[in-house]
C-alpha angles and dihedrals in degrees: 000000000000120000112218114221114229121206143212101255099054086052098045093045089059099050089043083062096040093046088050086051091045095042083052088048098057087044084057100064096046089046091248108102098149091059083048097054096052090043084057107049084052095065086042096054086051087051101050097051098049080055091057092048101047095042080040086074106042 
């Protein structure tokens, strides 16, 4: 059986994405989902970004 090996750039991908929609979700609740969108995608970009590094080095 093969293992697959995942990078950094499909995860973070992916958390980049969840952390927009959470960040939208929380704007939501407050009626500003525009501010919490942006707010969202810049986690996300911080996030990202930790998961390239870490993923950089391996």
């Amino acid at each position: 059986m093969e293992v697959k090996k995942i990078s950094g750039t499909k995860i973070g991908g992916v958390v980049f994405f969840g952390c927009m929609f959470i960040g939208a979700g929380i704007g939501m609740l407050f009626n500003e989902q525009e501010i919490g969108g942006a707010f969202g995608m810049g986690v996300g970009s911080i996030a990202m970004g930790g998961i390239w590094a870490y993923y950089r080095q391996k």
